[in-house]
C-alpha positions as CSV (number, residue, x, y, z in Angstrom):
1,X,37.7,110.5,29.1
2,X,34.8,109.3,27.0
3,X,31.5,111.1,27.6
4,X,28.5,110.1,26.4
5,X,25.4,111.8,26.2
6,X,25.9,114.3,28.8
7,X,23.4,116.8,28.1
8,X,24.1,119.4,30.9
9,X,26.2,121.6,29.2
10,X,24.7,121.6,26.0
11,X,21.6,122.6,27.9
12,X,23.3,125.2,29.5
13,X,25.0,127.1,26.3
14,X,21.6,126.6,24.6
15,X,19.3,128.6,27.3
16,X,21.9,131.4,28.4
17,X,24.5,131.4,25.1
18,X,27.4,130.1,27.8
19,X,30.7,128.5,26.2
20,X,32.2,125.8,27.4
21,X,35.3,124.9,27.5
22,X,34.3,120.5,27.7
23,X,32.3,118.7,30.0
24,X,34.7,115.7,30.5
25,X,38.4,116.2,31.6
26,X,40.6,113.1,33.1
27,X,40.4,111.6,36.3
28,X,42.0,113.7,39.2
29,X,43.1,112.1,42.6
30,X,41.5,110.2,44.9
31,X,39.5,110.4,47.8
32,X,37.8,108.7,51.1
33,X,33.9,108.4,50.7
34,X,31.9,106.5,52.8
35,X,34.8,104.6,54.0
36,X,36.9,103.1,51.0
37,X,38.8,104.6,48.4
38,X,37.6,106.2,45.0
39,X,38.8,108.3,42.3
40,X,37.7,111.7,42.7
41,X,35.3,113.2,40.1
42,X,36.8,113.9,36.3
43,X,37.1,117.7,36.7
44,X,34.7,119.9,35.4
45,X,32.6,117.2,34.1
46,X,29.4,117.7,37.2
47,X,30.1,114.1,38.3
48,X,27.3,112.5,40.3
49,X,29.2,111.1,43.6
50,X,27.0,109.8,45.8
51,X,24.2,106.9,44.5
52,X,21.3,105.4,45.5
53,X,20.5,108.4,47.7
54,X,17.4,110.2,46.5
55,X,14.9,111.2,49.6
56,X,12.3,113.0,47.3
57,X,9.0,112.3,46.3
58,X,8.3,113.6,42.5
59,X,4.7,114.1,41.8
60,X,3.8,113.5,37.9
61,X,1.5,115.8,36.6
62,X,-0.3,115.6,32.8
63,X,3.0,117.8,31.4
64,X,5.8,115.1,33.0
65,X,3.7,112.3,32.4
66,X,3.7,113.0,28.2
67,X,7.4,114.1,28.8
68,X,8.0,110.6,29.9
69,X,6.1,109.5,27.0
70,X,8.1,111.1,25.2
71,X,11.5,110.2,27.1
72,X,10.7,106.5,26.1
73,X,10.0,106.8,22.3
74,X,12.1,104.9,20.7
75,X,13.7,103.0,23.5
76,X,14.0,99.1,24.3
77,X,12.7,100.1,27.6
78,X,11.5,97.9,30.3
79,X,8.4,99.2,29.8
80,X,6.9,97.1,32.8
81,X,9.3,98.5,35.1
82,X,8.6,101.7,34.2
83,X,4.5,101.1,34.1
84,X,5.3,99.8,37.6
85,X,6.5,103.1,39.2
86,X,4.9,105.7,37.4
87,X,1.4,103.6,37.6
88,X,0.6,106.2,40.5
89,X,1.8,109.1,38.8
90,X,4.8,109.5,41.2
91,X,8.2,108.7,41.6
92,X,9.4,107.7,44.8
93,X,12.8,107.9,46.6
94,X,13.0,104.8,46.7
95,X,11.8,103.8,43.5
96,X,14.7,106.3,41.8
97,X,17.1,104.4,44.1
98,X,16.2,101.5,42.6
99,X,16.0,102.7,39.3
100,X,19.8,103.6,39.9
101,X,20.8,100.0,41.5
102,X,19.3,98.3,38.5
103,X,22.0,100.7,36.2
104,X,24.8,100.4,37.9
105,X,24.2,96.1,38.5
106,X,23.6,96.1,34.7
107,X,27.2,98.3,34.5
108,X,28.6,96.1,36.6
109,X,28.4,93.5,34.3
110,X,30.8,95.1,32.2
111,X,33.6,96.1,35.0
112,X,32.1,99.3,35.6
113,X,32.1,100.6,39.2
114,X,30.8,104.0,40.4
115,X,32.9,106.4,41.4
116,X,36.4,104.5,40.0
117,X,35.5,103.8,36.1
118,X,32.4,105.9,35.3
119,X,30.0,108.6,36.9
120,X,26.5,109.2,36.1
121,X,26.2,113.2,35.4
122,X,24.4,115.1,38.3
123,X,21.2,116.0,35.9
124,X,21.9,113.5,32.6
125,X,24.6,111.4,30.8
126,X,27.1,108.9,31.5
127,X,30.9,109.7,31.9
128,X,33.3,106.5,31.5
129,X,37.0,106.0,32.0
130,X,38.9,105.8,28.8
131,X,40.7,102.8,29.6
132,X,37.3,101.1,30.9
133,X,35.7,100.4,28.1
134,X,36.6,99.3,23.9
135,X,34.8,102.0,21.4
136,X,32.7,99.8,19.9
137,X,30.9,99.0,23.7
138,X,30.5,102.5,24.7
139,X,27.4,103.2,22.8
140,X,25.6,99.3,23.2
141,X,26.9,100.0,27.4
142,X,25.3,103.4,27.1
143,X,22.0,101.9,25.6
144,X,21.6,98.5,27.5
145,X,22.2,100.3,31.2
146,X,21.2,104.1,31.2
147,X,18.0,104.0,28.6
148,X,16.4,100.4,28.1
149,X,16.4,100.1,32.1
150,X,14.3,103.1,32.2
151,X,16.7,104.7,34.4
152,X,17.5,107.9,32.2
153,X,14.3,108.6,31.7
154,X,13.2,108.4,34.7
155,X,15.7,110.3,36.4
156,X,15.1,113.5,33.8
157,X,11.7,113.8,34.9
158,X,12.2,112.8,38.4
159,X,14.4,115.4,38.7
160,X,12.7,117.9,36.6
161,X,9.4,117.2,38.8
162,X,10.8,117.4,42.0
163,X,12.7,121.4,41.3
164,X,9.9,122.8,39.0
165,X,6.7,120.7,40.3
166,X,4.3,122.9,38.4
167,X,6.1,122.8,35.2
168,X,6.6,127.0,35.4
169,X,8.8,128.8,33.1
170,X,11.9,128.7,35.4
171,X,13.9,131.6,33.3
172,X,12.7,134.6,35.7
173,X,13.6,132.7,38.5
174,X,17.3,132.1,37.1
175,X,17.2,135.1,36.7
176,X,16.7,136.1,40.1
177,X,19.1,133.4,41.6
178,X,22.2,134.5,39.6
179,X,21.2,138.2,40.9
180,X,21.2,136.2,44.4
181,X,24.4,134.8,43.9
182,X,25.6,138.2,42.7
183,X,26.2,136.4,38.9
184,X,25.4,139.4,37.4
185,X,25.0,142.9,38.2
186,X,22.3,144.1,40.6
187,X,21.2,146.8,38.3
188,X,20.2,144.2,35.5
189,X,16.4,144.3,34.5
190,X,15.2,140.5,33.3
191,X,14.0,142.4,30.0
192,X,17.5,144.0,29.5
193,X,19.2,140.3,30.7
194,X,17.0,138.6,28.2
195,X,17.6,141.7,25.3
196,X,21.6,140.9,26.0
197,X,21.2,137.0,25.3
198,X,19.1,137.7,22.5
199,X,22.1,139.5,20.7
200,X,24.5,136.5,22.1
201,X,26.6,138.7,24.8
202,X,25.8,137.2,27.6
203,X,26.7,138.6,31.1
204,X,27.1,135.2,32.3
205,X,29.6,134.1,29.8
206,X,32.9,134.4,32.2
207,X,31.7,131.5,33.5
208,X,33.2,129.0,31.4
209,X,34.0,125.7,33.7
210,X,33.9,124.2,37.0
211,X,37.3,126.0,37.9
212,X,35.5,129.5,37.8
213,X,34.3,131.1,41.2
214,X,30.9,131.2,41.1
215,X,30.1,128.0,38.6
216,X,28.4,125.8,41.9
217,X,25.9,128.8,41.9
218,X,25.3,128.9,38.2
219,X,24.6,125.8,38.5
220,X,22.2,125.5,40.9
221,X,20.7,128.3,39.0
222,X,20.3,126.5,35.7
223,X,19.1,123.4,37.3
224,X,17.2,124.3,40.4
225,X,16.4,127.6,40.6
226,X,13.2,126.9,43.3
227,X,15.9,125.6,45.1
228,X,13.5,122.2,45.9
229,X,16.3,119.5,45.5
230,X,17.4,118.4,48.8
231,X,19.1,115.4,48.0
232,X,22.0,115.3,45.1
C-alpha cells in the first residue's frame, strides 16, 4: 500500500509516546456494504468506510476559524468553496458531504473508487492501492483532490469542532476514557500518567495496532474523548 499523509498515528505516538507498528498494511478480503461488493479496509490502517454520511452540525468558534486559516496556508484551495461554507461560521452535514462528493468525483477522474482502490483515513490522510496509481501521481492525486478542494481542511476542523466544541484541553478527559475502557490501571493518578509519559514508558504502549484488544477504545479515546461524534 501507498499512504499518504495519514496523520493519525503520528498524532497518536506524539501525544501519548505509542509505537506503531505502520498505519497501512495490504488489502484484506472482501465484503457486502450497502449492497455491492468492496474490498475490505487495509488492515490496521483506520480506514474510513462509509462516505458521504456526516449528520453533524460543527460550530466554528474564533480558535477553529484561525485553525482553518491556518489549514489553508499555502494551498491552491478553492477558496470560494470554502468562503461559501464556513461564511456562517459552521459546517454542516451536508456541506461536509459535499465537501467529500467533490474528492472522491475529482478521484474518480483518476480510477479511483472508494472502498476498492483508496480509503480516506477516519480523522486525516489518504490510503491508495499500490497498483492504483504510478509514483509520480500519488502526490499531484493527493494535492489536486484532498487539499485544493478544501476537503482536508475542512474535514480536520469539522471534526475537531464537532468532539471538542470548546476547543478544551482534551488530555484529562483521555485520560479518564482509557480508565473507562480499563486501558490502564484504575489506581493511576492523571499526574503520575502524565509523570510516566514524560519519562517515555507509557502504560499505553502494548497497544501497538489495530489487531490489539482494546485499540477501538484507544481510539476513540485519542480522537473523541467527549464522546460527541455520532456519525463516522
Amino acid at each position: 500500500m501507498k499512504v499518504l499523509r495519514v496523520f493519525v498515528c503520528l498524532a497518536a505516538i506524539a501525544s501519548f509516546s505509542i509505537s506503531f507498528a505502520g498505519c497501512g498494511s495490504p488489502v484484506a478480503g472482501a465484503d457486502k456494504r450497502e449492497g455491492h461488493e468492496s474490498v475490505s479496509a487495509p488492515i490496521g490502517s483506520d480506514a474510513q468506510t462509509e462516505y458521504m454520511a456526516y449528520t453533524e452540525t460543527a460550530a466554528l468558534n474564533d480558535s477553529y476559524m484561525t485553525q482553518l486559516n491556518n489549514e489553508l496556508s499555502g494551498v491552491n484551495v478553492d477558496a470560494d468553496f470554502v468562503n461559501r461554507v464556513t461564511e456562517d461560521r459552521q459546517i454542516t452535514a451536508e456541506e461536509m458531504n459535499e465537501a467529500e462528493r467533490r474528492a472522491i468525483n475529482c478521484l474518480s477522474k483518476y480510477g479511483l473508487v472508494p472502498n476498492e482502490n483508496f480509503w480516506f483515513g477516519k480523522n486525516t490522510g489518504f490510503i491508495v492501492d499500490e497498483n492504483a496509481l504510478s509514483d509520480s501521481d500519488t502526490n499531484k492525486v493527493d494535492d489536486e483532490c484532498l487539499y485544493n478542494t478544501g476537503y482536508a481542511a475542512l474535514k480536520s476542523v469539522y471534526l475537531n469542532a464537532v468532539r471538542n466544541p470548546n476547543n478544551i484541553d482534551l488530555d484529562p478527559y483521555r485520560f479518564q476514557c482509557y480508565k473507562d475502557y480499563k486501558l490502564i490501571d484504575q489506581d493511576y493518578s492523571y499526574e503520575q500518567f502524565k509523570q510516566e509519559l514524560d519519562n517515555g514508558k507509557s502504560p499505553l504502549s502494548y497497544i501497538r495496532s489495530s489487531s490489539t484488544p482494546g485499540y477501538d477504545d484507544f481510539m476513540e479515546c485519542v480522537t473523541d474523548p467527549l464522546h460527541h461524534m455520532k456519525s463516522k
